[in-house]
N, C-alpha and C positions, 0 to 999 in steps of 0.2 A: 610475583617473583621479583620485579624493577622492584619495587617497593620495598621489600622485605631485605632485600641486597642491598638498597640504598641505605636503608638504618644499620645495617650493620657495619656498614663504611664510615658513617656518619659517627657513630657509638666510639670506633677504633680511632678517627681523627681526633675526637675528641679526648680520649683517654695518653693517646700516644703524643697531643698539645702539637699536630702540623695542619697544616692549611693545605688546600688544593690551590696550583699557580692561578688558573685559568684553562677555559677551554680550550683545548687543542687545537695548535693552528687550521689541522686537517676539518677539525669540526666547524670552527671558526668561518671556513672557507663556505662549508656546505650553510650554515647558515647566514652570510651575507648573501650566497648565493639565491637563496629562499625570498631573504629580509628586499633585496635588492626588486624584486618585480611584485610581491604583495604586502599586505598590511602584516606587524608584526604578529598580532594575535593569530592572523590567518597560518605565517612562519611557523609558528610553534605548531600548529597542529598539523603541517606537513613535516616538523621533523619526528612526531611520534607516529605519526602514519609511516614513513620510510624508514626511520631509525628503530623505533620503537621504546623511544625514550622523552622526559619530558624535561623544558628546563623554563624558569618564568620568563611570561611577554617582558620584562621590565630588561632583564639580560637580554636577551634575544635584541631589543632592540640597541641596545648600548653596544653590543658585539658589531651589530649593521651601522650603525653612525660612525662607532670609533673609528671604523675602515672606512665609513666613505669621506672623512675627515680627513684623515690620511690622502685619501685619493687629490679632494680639494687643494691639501697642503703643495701636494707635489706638482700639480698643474704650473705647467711652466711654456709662455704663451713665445711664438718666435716672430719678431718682430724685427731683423735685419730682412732689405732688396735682397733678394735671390742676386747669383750672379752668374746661373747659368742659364740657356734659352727657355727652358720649360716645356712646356705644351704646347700646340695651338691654340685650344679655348679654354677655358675654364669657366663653368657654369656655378653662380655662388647664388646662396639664396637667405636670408632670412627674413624674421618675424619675431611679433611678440605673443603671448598666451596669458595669462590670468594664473597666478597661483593661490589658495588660498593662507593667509599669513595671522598669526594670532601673536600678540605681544601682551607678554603678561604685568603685572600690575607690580611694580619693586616693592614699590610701600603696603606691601598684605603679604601677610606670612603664606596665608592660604593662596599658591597663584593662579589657583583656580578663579578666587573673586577678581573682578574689576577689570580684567582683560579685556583688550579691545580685538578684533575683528576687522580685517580688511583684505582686498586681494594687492596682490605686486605681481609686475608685470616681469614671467619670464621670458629673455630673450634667448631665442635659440636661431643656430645660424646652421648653413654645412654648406660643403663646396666638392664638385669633381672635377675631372676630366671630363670635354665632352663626350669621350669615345668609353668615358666607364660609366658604370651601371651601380659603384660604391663610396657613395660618398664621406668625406670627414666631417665629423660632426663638432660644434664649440658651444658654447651660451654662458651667460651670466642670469646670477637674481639680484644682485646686491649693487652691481655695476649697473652704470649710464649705459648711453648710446656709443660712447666712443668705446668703452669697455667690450660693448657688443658688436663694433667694426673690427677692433684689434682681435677677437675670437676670428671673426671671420676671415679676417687677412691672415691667423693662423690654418685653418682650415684651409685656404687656395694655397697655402706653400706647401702643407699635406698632400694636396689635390694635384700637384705639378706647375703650379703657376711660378713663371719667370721672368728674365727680361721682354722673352720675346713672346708671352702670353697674352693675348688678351681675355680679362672678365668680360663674362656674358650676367649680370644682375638684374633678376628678376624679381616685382615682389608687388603689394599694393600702395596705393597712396600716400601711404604715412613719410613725411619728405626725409626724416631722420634714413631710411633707410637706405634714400637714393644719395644723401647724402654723405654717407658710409664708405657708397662706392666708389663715389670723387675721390674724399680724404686718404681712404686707404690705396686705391691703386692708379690714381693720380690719369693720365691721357691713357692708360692700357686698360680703365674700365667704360662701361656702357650699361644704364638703367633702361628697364624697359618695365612699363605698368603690367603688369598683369591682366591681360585680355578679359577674363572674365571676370572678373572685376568692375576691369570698365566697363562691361558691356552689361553692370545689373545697375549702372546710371542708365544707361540705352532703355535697358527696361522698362525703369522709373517713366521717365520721359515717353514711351512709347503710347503708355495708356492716355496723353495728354495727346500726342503730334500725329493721332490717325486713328482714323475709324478701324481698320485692321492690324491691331495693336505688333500682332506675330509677321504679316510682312513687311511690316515699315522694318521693325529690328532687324529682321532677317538683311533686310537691305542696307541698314547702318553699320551691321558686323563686316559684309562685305565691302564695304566702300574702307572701315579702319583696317582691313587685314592689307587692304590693296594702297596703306599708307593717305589714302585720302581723308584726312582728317579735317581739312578743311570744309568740303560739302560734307561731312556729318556737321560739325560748325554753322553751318548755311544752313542745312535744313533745320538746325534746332534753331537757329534766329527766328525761322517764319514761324514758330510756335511761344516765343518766348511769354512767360505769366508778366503782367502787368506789374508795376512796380509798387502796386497797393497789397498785393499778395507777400504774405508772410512767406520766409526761405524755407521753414519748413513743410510749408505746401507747394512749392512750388518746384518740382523733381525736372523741369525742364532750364530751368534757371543754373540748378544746379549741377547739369550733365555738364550747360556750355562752361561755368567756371572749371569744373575741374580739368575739361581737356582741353580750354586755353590756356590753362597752369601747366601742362605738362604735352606739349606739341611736339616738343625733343627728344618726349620718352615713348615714343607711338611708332617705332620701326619694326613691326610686326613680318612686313613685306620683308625687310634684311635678314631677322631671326630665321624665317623659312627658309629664304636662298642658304642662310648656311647651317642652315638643320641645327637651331637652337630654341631652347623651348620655348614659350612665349605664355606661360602660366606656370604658379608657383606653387602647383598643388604640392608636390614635394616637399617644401617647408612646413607645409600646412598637416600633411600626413607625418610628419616627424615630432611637430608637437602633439600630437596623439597616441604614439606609439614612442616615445621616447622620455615627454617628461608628464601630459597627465596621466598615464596608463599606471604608474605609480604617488604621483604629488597631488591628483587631483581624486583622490577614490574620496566616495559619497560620508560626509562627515569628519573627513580628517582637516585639521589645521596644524600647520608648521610654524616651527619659529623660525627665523629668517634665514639665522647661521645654520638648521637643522637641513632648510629645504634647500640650500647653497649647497651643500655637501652631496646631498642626495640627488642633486643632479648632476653634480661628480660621477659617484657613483654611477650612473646610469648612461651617462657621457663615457664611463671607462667601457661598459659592455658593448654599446653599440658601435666605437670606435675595435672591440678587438685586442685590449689593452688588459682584460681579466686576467690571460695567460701568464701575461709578464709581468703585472703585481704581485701575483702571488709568488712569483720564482720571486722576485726582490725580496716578500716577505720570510722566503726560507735561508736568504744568503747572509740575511739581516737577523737571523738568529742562530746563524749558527756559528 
């Protein structure tokens, strides 16, 4: 019957010489909604399962970008000192993830040939209140690191951060990120490693510094929680590999560098007393369920400005922002 009605619409457009505008905003809506959490081929076949109607992957996906383009476009990041006290804490976190990134070849008509293949690194951040359970979420693909500080210092003005807020930053190794926290919130923020993290250096090391690999760890986790970073320091000296050992076999060399690099970020014991977290699984769970759960499905490559948009998109839903794009979209047409 679709079929059989569609030719005959198709016969009348053509005889009567008008065009259809486009899909209906309403449709438009339900299919970014679709395009927004699966693959577009998969979209199509959920809007004729639900609709019971069929329109090409190739539309389907140009409907899903044009809006998350849109979304990209309008991102508007805030960047003035707050001037009112804020919160008490503000817990901020981010990270990087891998996306996959395909650039196609300008000079071949076909851009299928000669394309190159690589990953880029996407940065996703988010910030709350210590007392809430919802955080704001930000990221770049196209941007630096400072691109991915000023999301984040957008996100803590989302999250209540003020004058009189202090950040709580949490995350791994990577110094870009603790650096982040300086630039952007200047004597009101505080980095802190990520506990376990550090403690899969512990690990490393553990199988070298003792016959009972699980209680010596056991005994190093406790001594960093309790701020004694020093005797773990001390105990990895009396293990240290010989200086003829290459660094990548030598997992005890390498504990002591990284947390005499980082002795200022090791207040694990203050996080407790004021019930702040002291790992960043959180970040770590956000890029999974935020940007690979859509950018990264088995086979797909993005082109840069596609998979930029589409973490728009995907940043508008988990932000809470879907509702009110779309009221802009009906105010904006009518």
């Amino acid at each position: 019957m679709w079929r059989e009605g569609t030719r005959t619409r198709r016969c009348f457009s053509l005889s009567a010489q008008v065009t259809h505008r486009c899909c209906s905003q309403s449709l438009q809506r339900v299919i970014t909604d679709f395009g927004a959490d699966v693959a577009f081929r998969q979209a199509a076949k959920k809007l004729q399962e639900h609709y019971g109607f069929t329109l090409p992957v190739e539309r389907i996906r140009q409907v899903v970008e044009g809006h998350a383009q849109t979304m990209y476009e309008a991102q508007v990041l805030s960047t003035d000192w707050p001037q009112a006290p804020g919160v008490p804490w503000v817990v901020a976190q981010t990270d990087g993830g891998m996306i996959p990134i395909v650039t196609p070849n300008a000079t071949q008509a076909d851009k299928r040939r000669g394309k190159s293949l690589a990953w880029k690194e996407a940065k996703l951040c988010l910030a709350h209140a210590q007392v809430s359970a919802t955080p704001w979420y930000g990221g770049t693909l196209q941007g630096g690191v400072d691109e991915a500080g000023k999301a984040l210092f957008d996100c803590a003005l989302h999250a209540g951060f003020g004058t009189q807020t202090r950040v709580h930053g949490v995350g791994d190794g990577a110094t870009w990120i603790a650096d982040q926290i300086d630039a952007q919130f200047a004597q009101q923020g505080q980095f802190l490693i990520d506990f376990y993290h550090a403690c899969d250096y512990l690990a490393a090391a553990a199988k070298v510094c003792a016959p009972d690999p699980k209680v010596w760890l056991s005994m190093q986790k406790a001594q960093l929680k309790a701020n004694a970073s020093d005797t773990v320091l001390a105990e990895l000296a009396l293990h240290g590999e010989p200086e003829t050992v290459a660094d990548a076999d030598a997992p005890v060399r390498a504990a002591q560098r990284y947390f005499s690099n980082r002795r200022h970020q090791l207040d694990y014991q203050g996080a407790h007393e004021q019930g702040l977290p002291i790992g960043s699984g959180e970040i770590e769970s956000a890029h999974r369920y935020v940007v690979q759960q859509r950018l990264k499905l088995p086979g797909a490559w993005w082109r840069i400005e596609q998979a930029e948009a589409m973490l728009a998109l995907r940043l508008n839903r988990v932000n809470d922002q879907w509702e009110s794009y779309w009221q802009d979209q009906i105010q904006q047409a009518a």
